[in-house]
Z-matrix of the N, CA and C atoms (Angstrom, degrees):
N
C 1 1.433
C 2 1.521 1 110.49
N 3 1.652 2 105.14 1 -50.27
C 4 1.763 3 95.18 2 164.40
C 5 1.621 4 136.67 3 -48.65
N 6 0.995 5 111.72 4 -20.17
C 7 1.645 6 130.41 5 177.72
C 8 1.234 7 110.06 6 -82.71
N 9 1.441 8 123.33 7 -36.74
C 10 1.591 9 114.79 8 -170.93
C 11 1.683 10 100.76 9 -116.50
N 12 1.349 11 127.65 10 -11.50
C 13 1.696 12 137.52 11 -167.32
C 14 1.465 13 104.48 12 -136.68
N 15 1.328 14 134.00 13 -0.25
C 16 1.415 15 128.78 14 -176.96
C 17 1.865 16 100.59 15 56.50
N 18 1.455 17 91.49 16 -173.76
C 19 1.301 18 107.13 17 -160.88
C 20 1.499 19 113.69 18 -62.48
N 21 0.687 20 119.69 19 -24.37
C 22 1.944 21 146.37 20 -138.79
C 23 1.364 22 88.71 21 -94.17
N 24 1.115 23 126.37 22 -39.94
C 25 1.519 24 134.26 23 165.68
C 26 1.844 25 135.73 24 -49.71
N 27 1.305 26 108.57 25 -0.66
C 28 1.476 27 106.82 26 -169.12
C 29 1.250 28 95.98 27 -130.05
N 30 1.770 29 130.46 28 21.30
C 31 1.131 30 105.00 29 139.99
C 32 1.570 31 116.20 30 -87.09
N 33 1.357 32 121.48 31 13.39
C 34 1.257 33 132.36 32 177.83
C 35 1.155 34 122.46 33 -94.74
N 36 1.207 35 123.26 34 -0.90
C 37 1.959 36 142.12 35 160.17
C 38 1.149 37 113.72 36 -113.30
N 39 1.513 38 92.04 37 132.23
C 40 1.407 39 115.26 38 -168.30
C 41 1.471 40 90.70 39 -117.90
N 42 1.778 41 121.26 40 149.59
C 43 1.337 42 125.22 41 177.94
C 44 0.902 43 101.50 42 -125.93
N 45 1.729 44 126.25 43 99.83
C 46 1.893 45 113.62 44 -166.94
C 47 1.787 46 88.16 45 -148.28
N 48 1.451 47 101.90 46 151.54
C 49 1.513 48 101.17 47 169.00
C 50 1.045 49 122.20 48 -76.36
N 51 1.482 50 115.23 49 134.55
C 52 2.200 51 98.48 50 -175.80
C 53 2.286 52 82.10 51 -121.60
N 54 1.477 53 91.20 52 141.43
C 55 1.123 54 97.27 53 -171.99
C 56 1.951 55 112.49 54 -71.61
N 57 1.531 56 90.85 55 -28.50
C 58 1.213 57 91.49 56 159.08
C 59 1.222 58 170.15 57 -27.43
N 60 1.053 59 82.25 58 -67.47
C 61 1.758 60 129.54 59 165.79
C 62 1.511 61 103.26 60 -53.68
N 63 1.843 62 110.16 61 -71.74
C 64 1.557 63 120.62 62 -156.43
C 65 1.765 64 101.48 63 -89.18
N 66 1.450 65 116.62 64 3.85
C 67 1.891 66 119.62 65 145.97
C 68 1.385 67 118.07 66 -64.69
N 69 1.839 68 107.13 67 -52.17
C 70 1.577 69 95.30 68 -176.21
C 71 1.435 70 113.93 69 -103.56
N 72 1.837 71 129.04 70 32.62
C 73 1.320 72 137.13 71 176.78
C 74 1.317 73 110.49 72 -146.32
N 75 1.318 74 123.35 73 -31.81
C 76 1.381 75 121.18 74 -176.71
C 77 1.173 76 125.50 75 -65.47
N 78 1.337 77 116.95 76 4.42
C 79 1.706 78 108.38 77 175.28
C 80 1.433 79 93.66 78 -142.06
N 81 1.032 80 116.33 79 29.31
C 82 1.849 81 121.51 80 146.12
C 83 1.621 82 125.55 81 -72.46
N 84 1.459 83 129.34 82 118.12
C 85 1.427 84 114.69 83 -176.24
C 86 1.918 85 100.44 84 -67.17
N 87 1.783 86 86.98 85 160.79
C 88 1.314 87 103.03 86 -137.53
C 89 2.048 88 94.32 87 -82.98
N 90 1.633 89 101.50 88 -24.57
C 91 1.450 90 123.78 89 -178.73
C 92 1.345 91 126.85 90 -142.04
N 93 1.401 92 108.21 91 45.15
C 94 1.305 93 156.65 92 156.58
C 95 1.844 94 93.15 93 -39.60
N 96 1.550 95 118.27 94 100.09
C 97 1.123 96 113.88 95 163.23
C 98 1.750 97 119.61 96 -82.55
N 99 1.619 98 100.76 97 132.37
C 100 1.358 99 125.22 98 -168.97
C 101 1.569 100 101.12 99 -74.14
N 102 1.584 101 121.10 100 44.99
C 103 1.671 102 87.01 101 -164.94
C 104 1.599 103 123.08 102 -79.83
N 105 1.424 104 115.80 103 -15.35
C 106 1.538 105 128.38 104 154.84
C 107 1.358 106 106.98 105 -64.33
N 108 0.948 107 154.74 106 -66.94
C 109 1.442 108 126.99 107 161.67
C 110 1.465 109 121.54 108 -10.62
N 111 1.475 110 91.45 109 -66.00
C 112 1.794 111 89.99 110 -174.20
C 113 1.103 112 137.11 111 -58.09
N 114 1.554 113 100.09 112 -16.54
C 115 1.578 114 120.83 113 -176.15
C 116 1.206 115 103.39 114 -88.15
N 117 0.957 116 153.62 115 -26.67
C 118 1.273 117 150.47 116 139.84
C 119 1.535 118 137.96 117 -62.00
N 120 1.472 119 106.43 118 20.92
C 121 1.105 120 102.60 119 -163.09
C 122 1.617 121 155.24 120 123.33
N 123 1.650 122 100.09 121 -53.50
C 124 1.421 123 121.25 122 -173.18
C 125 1.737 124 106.05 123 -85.27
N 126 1.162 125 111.74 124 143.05
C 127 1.345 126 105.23 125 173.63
C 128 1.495 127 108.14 126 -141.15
N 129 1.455 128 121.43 127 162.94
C 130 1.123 129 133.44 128 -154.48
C 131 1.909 130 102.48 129 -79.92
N 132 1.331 131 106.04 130 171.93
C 133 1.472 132 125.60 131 171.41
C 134 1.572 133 99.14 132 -70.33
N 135 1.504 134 101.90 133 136.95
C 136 1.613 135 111.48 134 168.26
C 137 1.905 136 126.22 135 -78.49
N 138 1.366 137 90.78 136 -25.70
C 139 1.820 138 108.46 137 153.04
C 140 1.329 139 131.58 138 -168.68
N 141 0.988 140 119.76 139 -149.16
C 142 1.341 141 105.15 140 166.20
C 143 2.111 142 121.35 141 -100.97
N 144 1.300 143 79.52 142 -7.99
C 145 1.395 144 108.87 143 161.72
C 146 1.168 145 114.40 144 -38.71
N 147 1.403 146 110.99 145 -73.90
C 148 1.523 147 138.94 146 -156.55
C 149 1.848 148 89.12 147 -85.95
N 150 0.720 149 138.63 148 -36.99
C 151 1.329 150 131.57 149 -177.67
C 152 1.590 151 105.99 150 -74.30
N 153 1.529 152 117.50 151 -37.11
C 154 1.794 153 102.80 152 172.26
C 155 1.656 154 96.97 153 -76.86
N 156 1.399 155 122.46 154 -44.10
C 157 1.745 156 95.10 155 -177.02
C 158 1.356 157 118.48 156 -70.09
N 159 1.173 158 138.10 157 -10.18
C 160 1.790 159 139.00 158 160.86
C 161 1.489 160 94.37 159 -48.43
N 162 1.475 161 107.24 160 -71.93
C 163 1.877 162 104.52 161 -164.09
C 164 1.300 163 102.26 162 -47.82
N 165 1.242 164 115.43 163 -53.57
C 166 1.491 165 113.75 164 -161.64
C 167 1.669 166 112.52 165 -54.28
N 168 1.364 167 118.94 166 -24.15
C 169 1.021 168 135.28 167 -170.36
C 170 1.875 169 103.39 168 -74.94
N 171 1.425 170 81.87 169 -48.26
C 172 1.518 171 93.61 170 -177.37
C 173 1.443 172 141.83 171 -79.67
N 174 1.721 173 78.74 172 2.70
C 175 1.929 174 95.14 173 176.38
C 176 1.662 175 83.29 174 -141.76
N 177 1.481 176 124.37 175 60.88
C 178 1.437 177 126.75 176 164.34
C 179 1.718 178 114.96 177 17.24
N 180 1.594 179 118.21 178 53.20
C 181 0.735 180 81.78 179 -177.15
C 182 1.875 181 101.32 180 -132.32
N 183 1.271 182 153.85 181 167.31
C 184 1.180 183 140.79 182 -89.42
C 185 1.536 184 92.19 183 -160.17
């Protein structure tokens, strides 16, 4: 969040377990190669970087 929002940004993350979440992800391997994905096409995130500026992009936000 500091890299793409500066500092000012991490009172805005919260690190909490949501039971939710770790029902429909938590028993996914963690580096699980996509290679049918790839063959079709889809390709992975360039970091995690680029994955907070997508959202941010995607909920206009600045």
């Amino acid at each position: 969040m500091s890299r793409v929002r500066g500092q000012d940004a991490w009172p805005l993350v919260k690190f909490a377990p949501d039971p939710v979440v770790e029902e429909m992800f938590g028993r996914w391997p963690k580096d699980h190669p996509a290679k049918r994905a790839g063959a079709i096409g889809f390709t992975g995130d360039e970091s995690i970087d680029s994955i907070v500026r997508d959202y941010q992009r995607s909920q206009d936000v600045r």
